[in-house]
C-alpha positions as CSV (number, residue, x, y, z in Angstrom):
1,X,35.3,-31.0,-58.1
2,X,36.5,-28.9,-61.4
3,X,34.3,-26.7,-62.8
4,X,33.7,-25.5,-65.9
5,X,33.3,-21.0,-66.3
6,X,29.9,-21.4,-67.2
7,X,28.8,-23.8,-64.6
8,X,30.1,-21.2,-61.9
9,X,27.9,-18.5,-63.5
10,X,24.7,-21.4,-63.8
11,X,25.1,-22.1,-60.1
12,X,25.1,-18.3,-59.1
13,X,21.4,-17.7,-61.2
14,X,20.2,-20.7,-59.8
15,X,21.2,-19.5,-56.0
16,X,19.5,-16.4,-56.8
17,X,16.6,-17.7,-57.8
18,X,16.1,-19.8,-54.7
19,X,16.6,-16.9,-52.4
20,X,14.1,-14.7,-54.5
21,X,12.0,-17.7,-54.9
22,X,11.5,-18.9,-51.6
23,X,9.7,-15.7,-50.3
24,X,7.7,-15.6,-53.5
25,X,6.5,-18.8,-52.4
26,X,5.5,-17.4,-49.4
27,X,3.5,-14.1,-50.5
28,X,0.3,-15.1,-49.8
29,X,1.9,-15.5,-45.9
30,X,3.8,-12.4,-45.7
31,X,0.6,-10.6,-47.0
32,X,-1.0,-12.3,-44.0
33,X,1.5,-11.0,-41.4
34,X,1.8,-7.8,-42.7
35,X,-1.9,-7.2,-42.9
36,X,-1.9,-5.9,-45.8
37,X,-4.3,-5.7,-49.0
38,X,-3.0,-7.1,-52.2
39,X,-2.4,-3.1,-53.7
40,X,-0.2,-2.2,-50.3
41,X,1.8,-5.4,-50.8
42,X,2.9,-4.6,-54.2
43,X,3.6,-0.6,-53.3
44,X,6.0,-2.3,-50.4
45,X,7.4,-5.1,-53.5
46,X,8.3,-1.8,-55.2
47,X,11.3,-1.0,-53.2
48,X,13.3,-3.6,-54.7
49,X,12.6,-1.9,-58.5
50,X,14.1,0.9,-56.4
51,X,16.9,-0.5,-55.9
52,X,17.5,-1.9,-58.7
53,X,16.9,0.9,-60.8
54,X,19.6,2.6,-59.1
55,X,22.1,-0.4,-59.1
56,X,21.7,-0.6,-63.4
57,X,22.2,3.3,-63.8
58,X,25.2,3.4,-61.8
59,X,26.7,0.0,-60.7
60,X,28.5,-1.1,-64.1
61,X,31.7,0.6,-63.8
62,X,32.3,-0.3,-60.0
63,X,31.3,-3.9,-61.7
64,X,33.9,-3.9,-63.7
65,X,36.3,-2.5,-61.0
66,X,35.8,-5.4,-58.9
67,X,35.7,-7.9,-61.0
68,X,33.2,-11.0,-61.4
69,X,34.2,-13.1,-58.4
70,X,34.2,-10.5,-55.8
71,X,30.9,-8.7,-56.9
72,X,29.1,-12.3,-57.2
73,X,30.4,-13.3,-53.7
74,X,28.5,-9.4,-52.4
75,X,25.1,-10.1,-54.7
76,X,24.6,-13.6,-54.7
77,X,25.2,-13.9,-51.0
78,X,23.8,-10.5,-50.2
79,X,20.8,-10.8,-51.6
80,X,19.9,-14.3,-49.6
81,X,20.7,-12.3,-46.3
82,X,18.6,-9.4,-46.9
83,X,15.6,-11.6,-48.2
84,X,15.9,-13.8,-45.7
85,X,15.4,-11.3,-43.0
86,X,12.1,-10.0,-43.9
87,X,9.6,-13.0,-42.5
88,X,11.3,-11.4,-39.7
89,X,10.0,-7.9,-39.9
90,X,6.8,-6.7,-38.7
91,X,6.0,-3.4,-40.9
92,X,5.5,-2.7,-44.5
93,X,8.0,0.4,-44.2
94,X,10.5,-2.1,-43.0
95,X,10.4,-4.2,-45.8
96,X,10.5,-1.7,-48.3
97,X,13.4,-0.3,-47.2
98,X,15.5,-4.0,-47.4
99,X,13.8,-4.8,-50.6
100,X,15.9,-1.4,-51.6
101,X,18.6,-3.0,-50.7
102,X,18.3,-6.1,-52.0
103,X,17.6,-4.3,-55.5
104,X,20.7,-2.5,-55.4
105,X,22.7,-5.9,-55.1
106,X,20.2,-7.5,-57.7
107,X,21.0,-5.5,-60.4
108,X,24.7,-5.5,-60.0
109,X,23.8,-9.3,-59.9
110,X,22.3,-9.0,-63.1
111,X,24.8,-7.2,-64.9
112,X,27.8,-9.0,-63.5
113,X,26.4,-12.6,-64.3
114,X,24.9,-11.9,-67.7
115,X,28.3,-10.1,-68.9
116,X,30.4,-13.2,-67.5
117,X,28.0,-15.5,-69.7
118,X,28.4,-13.3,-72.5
119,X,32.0,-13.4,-72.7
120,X,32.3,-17.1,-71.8
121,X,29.6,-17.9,-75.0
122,X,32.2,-15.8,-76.9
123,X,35.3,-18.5,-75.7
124,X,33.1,-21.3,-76.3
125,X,31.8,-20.7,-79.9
126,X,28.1,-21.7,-79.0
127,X,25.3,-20.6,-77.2
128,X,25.2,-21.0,-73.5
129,X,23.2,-17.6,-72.5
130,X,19.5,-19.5,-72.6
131,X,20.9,-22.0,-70.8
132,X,22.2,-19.9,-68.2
133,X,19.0,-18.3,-67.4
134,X,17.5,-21.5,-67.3
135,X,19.0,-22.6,-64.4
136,X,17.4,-19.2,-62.9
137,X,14.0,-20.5,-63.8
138,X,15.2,-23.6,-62.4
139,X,15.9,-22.6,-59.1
140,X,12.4,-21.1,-59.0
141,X,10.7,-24.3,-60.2
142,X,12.6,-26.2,-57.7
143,X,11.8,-23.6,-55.0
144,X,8.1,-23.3,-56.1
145,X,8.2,-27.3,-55.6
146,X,9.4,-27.5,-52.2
147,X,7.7,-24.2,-50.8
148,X,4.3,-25.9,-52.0
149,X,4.9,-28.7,-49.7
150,X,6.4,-26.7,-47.0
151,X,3.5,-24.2,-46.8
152,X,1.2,-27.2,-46.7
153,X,3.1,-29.0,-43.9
154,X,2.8,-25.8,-41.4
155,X,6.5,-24.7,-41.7
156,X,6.5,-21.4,-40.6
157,X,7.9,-18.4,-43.3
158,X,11.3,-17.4,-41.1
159,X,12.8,-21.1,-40.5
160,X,12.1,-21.7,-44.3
161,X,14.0,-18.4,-45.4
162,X,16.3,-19.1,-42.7
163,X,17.1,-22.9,-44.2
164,X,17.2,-21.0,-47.9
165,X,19.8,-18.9,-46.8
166,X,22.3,-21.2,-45.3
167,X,22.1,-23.8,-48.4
168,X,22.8,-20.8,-50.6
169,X,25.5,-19.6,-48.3
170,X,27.4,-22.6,-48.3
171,X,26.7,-23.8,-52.2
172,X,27.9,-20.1,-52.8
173,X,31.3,-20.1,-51.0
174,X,32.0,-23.2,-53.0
175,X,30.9,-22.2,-56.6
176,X,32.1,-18.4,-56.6
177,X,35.6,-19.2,-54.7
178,X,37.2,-20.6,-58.2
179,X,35.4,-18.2,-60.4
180,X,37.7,-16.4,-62.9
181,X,37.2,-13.1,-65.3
182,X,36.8,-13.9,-68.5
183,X,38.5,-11.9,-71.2
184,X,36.3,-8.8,-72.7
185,X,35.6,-9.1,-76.2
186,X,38.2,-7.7,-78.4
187,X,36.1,-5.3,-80.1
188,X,35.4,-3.5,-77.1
189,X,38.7,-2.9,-74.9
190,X,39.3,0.4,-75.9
191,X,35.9,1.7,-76.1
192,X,35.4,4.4,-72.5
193,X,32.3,3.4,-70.2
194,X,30.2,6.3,-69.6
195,X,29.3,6.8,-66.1
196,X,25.5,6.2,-66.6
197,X,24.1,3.4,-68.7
198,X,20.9,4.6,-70.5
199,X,19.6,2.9,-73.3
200,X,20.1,4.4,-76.7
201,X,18.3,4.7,-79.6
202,X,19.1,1.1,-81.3
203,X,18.7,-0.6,-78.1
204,X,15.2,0.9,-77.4
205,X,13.9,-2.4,-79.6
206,X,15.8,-5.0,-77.3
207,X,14.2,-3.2,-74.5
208,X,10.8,-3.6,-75.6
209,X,11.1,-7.5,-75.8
210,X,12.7,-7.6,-72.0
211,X,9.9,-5.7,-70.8
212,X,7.3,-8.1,-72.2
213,X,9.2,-10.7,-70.9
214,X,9.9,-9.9,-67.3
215,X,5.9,-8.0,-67.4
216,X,5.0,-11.7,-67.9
217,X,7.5,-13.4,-66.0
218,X,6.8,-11.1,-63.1
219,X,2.7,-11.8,-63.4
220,X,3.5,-15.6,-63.3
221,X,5.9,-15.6,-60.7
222,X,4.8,-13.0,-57.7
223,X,1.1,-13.3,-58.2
224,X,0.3,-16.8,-59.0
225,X,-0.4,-18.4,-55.8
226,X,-2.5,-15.1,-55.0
227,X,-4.6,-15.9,-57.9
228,X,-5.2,-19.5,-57.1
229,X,-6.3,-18.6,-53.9
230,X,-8.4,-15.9,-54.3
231,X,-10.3,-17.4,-57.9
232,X,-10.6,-20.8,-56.5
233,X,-10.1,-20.7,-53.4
234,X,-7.2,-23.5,-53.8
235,X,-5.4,-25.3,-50.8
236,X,-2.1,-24.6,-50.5
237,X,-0.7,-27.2,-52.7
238,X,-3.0,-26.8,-55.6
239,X,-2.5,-22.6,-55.2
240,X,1.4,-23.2,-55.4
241,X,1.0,-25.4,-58.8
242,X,0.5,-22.4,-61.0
243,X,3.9,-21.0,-59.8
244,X,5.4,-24.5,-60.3
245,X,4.5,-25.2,-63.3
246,X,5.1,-21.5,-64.5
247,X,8.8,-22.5,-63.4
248,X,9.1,-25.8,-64.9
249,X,8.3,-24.9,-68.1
250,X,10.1,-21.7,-68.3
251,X,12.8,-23.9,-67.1
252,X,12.4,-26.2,-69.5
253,X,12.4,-23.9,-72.5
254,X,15.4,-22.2,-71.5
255,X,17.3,-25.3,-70.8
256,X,17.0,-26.9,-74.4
257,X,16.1,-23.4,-76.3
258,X,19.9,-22.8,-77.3
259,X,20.3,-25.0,-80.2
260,X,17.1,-24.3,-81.7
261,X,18.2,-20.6,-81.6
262,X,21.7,-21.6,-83.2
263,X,19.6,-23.7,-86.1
264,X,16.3,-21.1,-86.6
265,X,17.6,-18.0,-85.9
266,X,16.7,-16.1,-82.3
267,X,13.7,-14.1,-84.4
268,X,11.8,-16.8,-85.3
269,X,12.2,-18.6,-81.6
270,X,11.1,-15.6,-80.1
271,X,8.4,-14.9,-81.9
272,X,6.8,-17.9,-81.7
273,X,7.9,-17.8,-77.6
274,X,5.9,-15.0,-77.5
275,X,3.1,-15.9,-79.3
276,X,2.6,-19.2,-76.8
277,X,2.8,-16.3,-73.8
278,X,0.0,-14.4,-75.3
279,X,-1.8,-17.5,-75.7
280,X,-1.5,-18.4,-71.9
281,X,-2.5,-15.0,-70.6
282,X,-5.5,-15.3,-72.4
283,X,-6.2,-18.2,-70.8
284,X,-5.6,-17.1,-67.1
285,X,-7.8,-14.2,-68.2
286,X,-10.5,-16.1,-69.3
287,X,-10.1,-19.7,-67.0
288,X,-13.5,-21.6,-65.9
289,X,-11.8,-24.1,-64.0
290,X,-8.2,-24.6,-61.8
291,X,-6.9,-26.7,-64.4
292,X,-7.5,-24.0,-67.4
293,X,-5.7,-21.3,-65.2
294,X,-2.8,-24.0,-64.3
295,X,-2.4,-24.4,-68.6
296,X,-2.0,-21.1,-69.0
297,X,0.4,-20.5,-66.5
298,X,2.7,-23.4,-68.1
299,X,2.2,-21.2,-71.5
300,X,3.0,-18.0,-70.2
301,X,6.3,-20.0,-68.6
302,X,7.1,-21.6,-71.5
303,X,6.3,-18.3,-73.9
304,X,8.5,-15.9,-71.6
305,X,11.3,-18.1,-71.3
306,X,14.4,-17.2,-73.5
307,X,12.6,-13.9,-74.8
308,X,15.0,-12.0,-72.6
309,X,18.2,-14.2,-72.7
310,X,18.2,-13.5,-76.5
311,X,17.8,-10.0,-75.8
312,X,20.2,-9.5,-73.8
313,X,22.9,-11.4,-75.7
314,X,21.6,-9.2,-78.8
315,X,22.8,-5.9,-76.3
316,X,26.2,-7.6,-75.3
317,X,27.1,-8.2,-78.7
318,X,26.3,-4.4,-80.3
319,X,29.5,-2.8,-80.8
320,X,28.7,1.2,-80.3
321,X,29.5,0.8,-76.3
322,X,30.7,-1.6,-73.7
323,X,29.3,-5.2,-73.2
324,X,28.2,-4.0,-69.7
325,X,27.1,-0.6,-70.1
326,X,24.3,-2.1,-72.8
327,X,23.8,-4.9,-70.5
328,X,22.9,-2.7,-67.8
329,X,21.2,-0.3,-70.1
330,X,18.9,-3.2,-71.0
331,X,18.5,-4.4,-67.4
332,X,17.2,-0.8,-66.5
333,X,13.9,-0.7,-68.7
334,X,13.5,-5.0,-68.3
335,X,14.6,-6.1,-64.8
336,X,13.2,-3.5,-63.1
337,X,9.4,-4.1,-64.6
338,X,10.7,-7.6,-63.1
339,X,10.1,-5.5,-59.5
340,X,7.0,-3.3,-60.6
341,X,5.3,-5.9,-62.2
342,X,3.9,-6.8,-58.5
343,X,2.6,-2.9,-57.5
344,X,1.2,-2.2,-61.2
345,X,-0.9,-5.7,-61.0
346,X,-1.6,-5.8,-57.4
347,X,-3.4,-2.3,-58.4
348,X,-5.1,-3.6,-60.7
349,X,-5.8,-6.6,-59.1
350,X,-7.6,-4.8,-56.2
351,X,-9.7,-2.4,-58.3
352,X,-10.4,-4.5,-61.1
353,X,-10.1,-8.2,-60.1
354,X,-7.0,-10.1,-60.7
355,X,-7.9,-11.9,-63.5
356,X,-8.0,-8.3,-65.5
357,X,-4.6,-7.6,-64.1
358,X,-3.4,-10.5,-66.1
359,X,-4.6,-9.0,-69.4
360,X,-2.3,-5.8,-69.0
361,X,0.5,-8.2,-70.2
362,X,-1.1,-8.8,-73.9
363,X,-0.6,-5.3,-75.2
364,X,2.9,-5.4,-74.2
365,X,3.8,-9.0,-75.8
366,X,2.1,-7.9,-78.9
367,X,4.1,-4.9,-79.4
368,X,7.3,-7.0,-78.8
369,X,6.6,-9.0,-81.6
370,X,6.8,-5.8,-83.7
371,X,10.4,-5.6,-82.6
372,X,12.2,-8.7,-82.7
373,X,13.8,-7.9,-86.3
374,X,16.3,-6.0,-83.7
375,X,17.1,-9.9,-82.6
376,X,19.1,-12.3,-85.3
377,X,17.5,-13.8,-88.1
378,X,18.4,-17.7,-89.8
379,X,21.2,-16.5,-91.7
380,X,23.0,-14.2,-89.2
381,X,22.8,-17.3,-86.5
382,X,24.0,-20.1,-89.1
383,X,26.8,-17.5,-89.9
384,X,28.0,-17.4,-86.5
385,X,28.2,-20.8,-86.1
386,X,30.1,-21.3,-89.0
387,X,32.6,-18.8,-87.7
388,X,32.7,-20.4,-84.4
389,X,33.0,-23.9,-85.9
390,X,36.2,-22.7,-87.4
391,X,38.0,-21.5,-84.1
392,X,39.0,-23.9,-80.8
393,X,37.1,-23.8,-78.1
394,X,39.3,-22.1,-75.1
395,X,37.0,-22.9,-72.3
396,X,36.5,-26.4,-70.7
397,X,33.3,-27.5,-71.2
């Protein structure tokens, strides 16, 4: 089967996705094997912001040395091998010390795919970024899915990883074997990558908005199922819903986002994106009942979405450095609150309750929405567009 540049990249977010997904799934059992409280569990989760911290300060120019096929061939199967080894693992300190690891190849990961993406939406004269994320919030909805109905049926946490990692291993080989580097964008082949991506002053904005994002993203994805149990005391099933239908709509959004961003403008999408997110935080905050938590979840899905798609293709298409050096620089203050979303509201969660740990997010989302004139407004998006209309596409679609 032929594929199409941008279906390579989609299958490579969704691989990831499942990998990180499926242990997700299973927090509420590695707590349980670890025998740990829910603070100790996110100090150990915080080993993969470690990692990842470390892999978006330094990674992009060995990124661009290798090239897009042979670093997504290391992450994308990397990452599935280290994750799935820690079911294994009987110690906290163990698993701290892979989840470095797995960050370092995560944010190469990061950089590598969203730059491909970039420069493929560049060939094809229309948005594809969104869409390309969606299929990471895809893989997590499908994951959340199956891990609900795994957990329930008594499957134990190492042959589920175990199963995870072969399917990605063998979709993997297949996808990333034909993959191809796309061309750079002209306006940046004779710009110099410095040897440390850090944000700068204009992209400070951009990285408020991916912070929010991934702050709620994170909240929905690693400590859903914790909450279900421990407020309502939810059977397996019902306690994996929330990060189910977290996923789906997230998925959803990002899926079918893209043309509303080309027609409004990726301001007004994301403001009102964030707006639904605040909205469904509140009501995990404030929820009475399963169902009221399970709402909000879908919101907070639905409302973090494409926040940080269209803030990162806002970074790769400034001019003043490299596509991947303000990719990564971005990835650094968003990706990484991806990983220390777990320690900051497992914290808070064990001193405060967990449904307060939920309300740390609001703050955050409302000063993004203070900064999304840094993202395109109506005119700039029908502008581009109408450029694009006027120039062949070069990519299969």
């Amino acid at each position: 089967m032929k594929l199409a540049p941008q279906h390579r990249i989609y299958i490579c977010f969704f691989l990831f996705a499942v990998s990180m997904g499926a242990l997700l799934a299973r927090m509420p059992d590695l707590q349980s094997s670890l025998g740990v409280d829910r603070s100790e569990l996110g100090l150990t989760l915080i080993g993969a912001a470690i990692g990842a911290l470390i892999s978006l300060t330094f990674a992009s120019r060995i990124i661009a040395r290798l090239g897009a096929r042979t670093t997504a061939f290391i992450t994308v199967l990397g990452t599935s091998a280290l994750l799935a080894t820690i079911p294994w693992l009987a110690s906290a300190p163990l698993v701290f010390l892979i989840l470095i690891l797995e960050g370092l190849l995560a944010g190469a990961l990061e950089i590598n795919l969203n730059v491909e993406i970039d420069r493929i939406e560049a060939q094809l004269g229309r948005g594809v970024m969104n869409r390309a994320h969606g299929f990471w919030s895809l893989g997590f909805f499908l994951t959340a899915f199956v891990a609900s109905g795994i957990r329930q049926a008594g499957i134990s946490m190492q042959l589920h990883l175990l199963l995870t990692f072969t399917f990605v291993t063998i979709v993997g080989i297949w996808a990333i074997s034909g993959m191809k580097n796309a061309p750079e964008r002209p306006q940046h082949d004779e710009q110099k990558a410095p040897l440390i991506a850090l944000p700068t002053w204009g992209l400070l904005p951009l990285c408020v908005i991916g912070i929010a994002a991934f702050l709620v993203e994170g909240a929905g994805i690693d400590w859903s199922a914790i909450y279900m149990r421990d407020v309502f005391a939810s059977e397996p099933f019902v306690g994996g819903l929330g990060l189910t239908l977290f996923t789906f709509f997230m998925a959803g959004a990002r899926l079918f986002v893209d043309p509303q961003v080309d027609r409004y403008g990726a301001r007004a999408v994301a403001a009102v994106l964030l707006l639904l997110a605040a909205i469904g935080v509140i009501a995990v905050w404030a929820a009475p009942y399963p169902y009221v938590a399970l709402i909000g979840f879908s919101l907070m899905g639905a409302g973090c979405s494409a926040v940080y798609p269209l803030a990162v293709s806002a970074a790769a298409q400034r001019t003043d450095r490299p596509a991947h050096v303000n990719v990564a620089a971005l990835g650094q203050m968003s990706f990484v609150v991806f990983f220390l979303a777990p320690p900051l509201l497992g914290f808070i969660a064990e001193h405060a309750g967990i449904k307060t740990a939920y309300l740390v997010c609001l703050p955050l989302i409302v000063y993004a929405l203070f900064c999304i004139r840094s993202l395109k407004g109506k005119s700039q998006s029908a502008r581009h567009v109408a450029e694009a209309e006027k120039q062949p596409s070069r990519v299969p679609v």
